[in-house]
N, C-alpha and C positions, 0 to 999 in steps of 0.2 A: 772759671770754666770758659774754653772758647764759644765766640757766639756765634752761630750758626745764622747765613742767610738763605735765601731762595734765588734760583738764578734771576728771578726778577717776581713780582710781586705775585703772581701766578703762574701757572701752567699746564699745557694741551696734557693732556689723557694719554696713554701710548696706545701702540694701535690696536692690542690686544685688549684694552680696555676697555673702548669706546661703546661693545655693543650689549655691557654689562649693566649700565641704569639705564639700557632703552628695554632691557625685558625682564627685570627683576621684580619683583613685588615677594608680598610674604610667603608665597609659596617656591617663588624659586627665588632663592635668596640670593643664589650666586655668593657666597661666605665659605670660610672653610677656618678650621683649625689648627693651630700650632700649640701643645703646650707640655711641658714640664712635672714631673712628679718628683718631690724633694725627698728628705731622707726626713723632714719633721715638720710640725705646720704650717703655713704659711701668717708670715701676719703683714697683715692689712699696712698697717699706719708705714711699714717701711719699703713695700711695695707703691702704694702713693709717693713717695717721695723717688721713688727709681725710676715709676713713669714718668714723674713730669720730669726730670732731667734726661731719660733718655729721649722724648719726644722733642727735645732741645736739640739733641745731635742729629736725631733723622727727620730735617726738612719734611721731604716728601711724607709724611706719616702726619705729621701734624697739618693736617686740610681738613678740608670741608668741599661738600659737591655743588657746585653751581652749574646754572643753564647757561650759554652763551647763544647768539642768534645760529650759529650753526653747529657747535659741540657744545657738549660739555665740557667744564675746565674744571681745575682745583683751583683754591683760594685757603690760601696762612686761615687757619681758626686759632683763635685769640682765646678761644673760652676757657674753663677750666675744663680736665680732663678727669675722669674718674674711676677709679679699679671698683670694680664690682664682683660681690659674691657671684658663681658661677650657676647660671641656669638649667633649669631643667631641657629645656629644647638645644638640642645640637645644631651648630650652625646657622641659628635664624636669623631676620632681619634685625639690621641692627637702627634701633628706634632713636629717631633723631632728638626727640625731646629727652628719652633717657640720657645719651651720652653730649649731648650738646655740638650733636650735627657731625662726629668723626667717624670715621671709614674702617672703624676699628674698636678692638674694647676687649680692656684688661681683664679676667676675670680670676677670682681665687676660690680655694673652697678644699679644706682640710689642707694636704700637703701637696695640693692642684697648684700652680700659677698657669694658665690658658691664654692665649690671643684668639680670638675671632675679628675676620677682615675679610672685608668686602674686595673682590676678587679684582677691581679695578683699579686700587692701590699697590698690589702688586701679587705675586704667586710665589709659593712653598720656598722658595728657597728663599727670597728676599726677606718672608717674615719672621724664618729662625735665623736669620741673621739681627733681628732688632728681639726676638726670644732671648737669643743669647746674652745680648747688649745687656735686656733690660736683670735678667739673673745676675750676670755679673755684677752689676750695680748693688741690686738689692743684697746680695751674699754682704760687697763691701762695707754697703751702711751697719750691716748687722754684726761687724768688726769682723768679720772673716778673717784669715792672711790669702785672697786670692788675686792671682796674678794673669795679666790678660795675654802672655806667653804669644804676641801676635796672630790671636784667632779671633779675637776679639776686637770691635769698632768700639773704642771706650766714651764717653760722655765729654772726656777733652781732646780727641780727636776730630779733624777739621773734615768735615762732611764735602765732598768732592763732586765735580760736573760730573765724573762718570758714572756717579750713583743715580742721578736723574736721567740718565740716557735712557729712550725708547730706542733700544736694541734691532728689533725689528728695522725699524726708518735706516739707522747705519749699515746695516750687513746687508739688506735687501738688494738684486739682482733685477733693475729693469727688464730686463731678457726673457727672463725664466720664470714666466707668473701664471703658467697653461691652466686655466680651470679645468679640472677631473671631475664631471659629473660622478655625484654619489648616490647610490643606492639606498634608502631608510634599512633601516634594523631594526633587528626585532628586538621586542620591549618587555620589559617581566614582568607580569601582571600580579597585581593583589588587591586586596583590600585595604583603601587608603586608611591610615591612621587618623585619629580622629584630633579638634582643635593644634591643627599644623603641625604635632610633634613629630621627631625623627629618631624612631630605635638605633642603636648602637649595641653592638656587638662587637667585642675586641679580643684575639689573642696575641698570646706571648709565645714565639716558639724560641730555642737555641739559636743561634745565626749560624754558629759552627755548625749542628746538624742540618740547619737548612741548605746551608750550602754545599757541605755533601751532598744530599739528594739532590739538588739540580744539578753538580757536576756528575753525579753517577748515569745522569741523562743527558748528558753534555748539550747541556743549558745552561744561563746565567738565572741566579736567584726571582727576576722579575719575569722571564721568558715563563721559566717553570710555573711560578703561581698564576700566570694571567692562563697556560694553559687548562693547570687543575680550574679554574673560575668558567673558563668555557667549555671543559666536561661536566661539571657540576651543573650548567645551567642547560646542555644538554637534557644527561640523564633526568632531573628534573621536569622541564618545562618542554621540551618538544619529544624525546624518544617516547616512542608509541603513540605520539600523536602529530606524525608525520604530514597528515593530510589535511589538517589546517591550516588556513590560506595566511596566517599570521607566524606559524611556525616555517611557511618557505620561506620568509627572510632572512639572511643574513645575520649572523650573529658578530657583533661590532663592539670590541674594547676597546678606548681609547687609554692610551696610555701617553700622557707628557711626558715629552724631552726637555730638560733643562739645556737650552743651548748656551749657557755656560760654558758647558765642558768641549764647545765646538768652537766657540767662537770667543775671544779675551774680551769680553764684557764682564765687569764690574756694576753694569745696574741692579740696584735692588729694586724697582720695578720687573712689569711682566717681563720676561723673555724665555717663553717654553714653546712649541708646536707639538703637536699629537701628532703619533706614527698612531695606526689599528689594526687589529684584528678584520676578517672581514670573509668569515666562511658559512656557506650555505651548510646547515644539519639537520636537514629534513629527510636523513635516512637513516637505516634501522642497523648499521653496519660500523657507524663510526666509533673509532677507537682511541684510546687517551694519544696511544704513538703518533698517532696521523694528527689529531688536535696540536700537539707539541710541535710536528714538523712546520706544521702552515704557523704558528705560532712564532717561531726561530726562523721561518723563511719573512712572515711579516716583519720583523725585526730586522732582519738584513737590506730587504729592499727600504724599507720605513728610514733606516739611521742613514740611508746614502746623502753625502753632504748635496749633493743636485736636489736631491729629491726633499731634502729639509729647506734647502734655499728657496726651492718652488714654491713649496708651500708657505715658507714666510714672505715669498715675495707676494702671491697671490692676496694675502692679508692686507701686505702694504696699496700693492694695485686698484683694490676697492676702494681703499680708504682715499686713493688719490683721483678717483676718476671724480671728474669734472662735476658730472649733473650731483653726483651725489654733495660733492663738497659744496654747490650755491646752493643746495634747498636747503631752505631754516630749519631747524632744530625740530619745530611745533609736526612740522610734517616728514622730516625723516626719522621719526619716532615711529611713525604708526607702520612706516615700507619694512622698517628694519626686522619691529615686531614682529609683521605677519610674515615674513622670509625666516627667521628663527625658528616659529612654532610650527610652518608649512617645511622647514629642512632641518635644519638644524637641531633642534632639542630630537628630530626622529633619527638622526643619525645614529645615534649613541646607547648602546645595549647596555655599556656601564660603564663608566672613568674606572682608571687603576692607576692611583699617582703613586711611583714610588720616589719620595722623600730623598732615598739614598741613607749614606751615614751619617748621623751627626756626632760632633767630637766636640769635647770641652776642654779647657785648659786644666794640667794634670791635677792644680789646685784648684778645681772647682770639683773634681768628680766625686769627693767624699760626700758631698752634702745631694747630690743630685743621684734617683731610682730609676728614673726608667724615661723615654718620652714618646710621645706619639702624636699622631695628628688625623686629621679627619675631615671630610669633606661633606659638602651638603645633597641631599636628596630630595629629588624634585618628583612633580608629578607622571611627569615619563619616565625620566632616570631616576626608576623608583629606588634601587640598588649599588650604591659606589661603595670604594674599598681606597684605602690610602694605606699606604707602606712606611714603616720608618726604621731605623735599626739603631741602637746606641750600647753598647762594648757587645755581648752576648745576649741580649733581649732584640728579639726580633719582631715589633709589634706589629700586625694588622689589622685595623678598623675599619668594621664594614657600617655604615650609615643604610638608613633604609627610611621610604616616607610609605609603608604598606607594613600591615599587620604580620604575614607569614614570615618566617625565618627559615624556610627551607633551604636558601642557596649559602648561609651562614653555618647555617649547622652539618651540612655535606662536606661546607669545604674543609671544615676542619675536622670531622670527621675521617676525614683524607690520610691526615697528617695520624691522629690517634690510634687509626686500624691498621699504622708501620710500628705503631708503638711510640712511637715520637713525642715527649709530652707538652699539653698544651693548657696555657694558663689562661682561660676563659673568663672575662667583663662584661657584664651589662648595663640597660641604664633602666630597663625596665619599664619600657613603655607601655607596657600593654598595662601595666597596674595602676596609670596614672588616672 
């Protein structure tokens, strides 16, 4: 097997990184999900042996979080690494004494193989690429005949400088970093769930049918559901109750861009920027059409390459201003924190990540059902939703840190009352 170095013994955080263990704790985990459902069960003893080989190919995954006097860094962990049956709590913190301090953690559980990963190692697309890595692996040991058909980054494959690039640093535009003061958003409210767990609610629609109905509204797949998700939380939470000072704000979806498909970046680290939503519906009038319009107009102005470069410049521009970069570590913890929890965490009505497609090699797809993934739910962003799709299964996961299901059960509802059918998952929290 080739051996796999680091471009030097450690290294910085990307930029999108940075501000993810200064506000993380058990409640907002900042984690999210990637994982697999097979066609039979998983076993244990040849999953361990996948992990640690693929953890051999991909560098950047095998760390560990250290303080340095002004950032954080990564640093090579040496430990051993451990696949673990998968837990009841979605996307929690991941316990350093459990896994032995990694930023990540395999889990299994019937015909489940799952990744959960700390958002500062990298984002959705970076980790189904090491998803895929580590299936392939595992299928082979289990004497499979699967072939890695160039989609795959194999365990003898030489791990490359452009997989460590902070994307952000290389494409950024000194010029073009305008800060857009932002307006808070409104928040969903509920009854927090009780010892930190986070309900889960999943469907399955057709992809073929989905994507009719958003072409029949000459919309794309993600324009469409992000608008039903902002009727739904309408009709729900503000119509008729217009006149509360909490329902005049703005309702705010953020949805990630993989700039990927923008920019010829190859890192499997962060490189995504949020386009949003951002409409006032504190009136009694509004309509799914008008929701969809500002929706597919958000989307137009949000994907303009100026307007993505701004925003990832202005990421980089913090990161490089001066005062912030001498103050130590001990004390730009607490400025960053209280700037988060005063803007930041109040921006956001609800993430809507959509994943995209993922493909496998034609020799893998026998043994592989369905995948999806899933994000974590915090104490303001009581409500997120992750997208994924793989051949005609079109999953949606909505994560939730609040007891009610209203906004889960409308939205699909949605889909039921076209006739449209939907294969419904729980995880059952409320019975824990």
């Amino acid at each position: 097997m080739v051996k796999h170095k680091f471009p030097s013994d450690w290294f910085r955080l990307d930029n999108a990184a940075k501000i993810f263990p200064v506000v993380s704790n058990r409640k907002e985990t900042n984690t999210f999900r990637v994982q697999v459902e097979l066609t039979e069960a998983v076993e244990k003893d040849f999953l361990q042996l996948a992990a640690d080989a693929v953890l051999e190919r991909f560098p950047m995954f095998k760390v560990r979080l250290k303080n340095g006097l002004f950032w954080h860094y990564l640093d090579r962990n040496e430990r051993p690494f451990l696949v673990l049956p998968l837990k009841h709590r979605v996307c929690g913190d991941l316990n350093p004494k459990e896994n032995n301090g990694y930023l990540l953690q395999v889990y299994y559980r019937d015909n489940l193989i799952a990744i959960e990963i700390f958002h500062s190692l990298a984002d959705a697309s970076g980790a189904f690429v090491l998803l895929k890595t580590l299936l392939y692996e595992y299928l082979l040991l289990k004497g499979y005949p699967v072939t890695p058909d160039n989609q795959i980054l194999t365990r003898d494959s030489t791990s490359t400088m452009e997989e460590f690039e902070d994307a952000q640093q290389t494409y950024f535009d000194p010029k073009n970093h305008k800060h857009v003061h932002e307006e808070k958003g409104f928040l969903i409210p509920g009854t927090p769930i009780a010892d930190l767990n986070v309900g889960l609610i999943a469907g399955t629609i057709s992809t073929q049918k989905l994507s009719e109905l958003a072409r029949s509204y000459g919309a794309t797949i993600t324009e469409y559901l992000v608008a039903v998700a902002m009727n739904v939380i309408y009709v729900t939470q503000i119509r008729y109750r217009e006149h509360l000072k909490q329902n005049a704000l703005p309702v705010k979806i953020f949805i990630p861009v993989n700039m990927r498909k923008h920019f010829p970046s190859k890192t499997l680290r962060n490189f995504s920027i949020f386009l949003k939503t951002n409409m006032k519906m504190n009136r009694p009038d509004i309509t799914f059409q008008m929701i969809l319009e500002h929706t597919k107009e958000s989307f137009r102005l949000g994907l303009e390459k100026d307007e993505l470069i701004r925003k990832m410049s202005e990421n980089v521009a913090f990161e490089k201003n001066l005062f912030l970069r001498l103050t130590p570590l001990i004390l730009k913890k607490y400025a960053m924190r209280i700037g988060y929890y005063l803007l930041g965490a109040r921006l956001n009505s609800m993430s809507f990540s959509n994943v995209g497609k993922v493909d496998f090699p034609k020799s893998m797809e026998p043994y592989i059902d369905n995948v999806a993934a899933a994000v974590y739910a915090g104490r303001m962003n009581t409500v997120n939703c992750a997208l994924v799709s793989y051949k005609d299964k079109f999953k949606i996961t909505f994560t939730r840190s609040i007891m009610e299901t209203t906004i889960e059960r409308e939205f699909f509802r949605t889909f039921t009352a076209m006739g449209i059918p939907v294969e419904i998952e729980s995880n059952f929290v409320e019975e824990y």
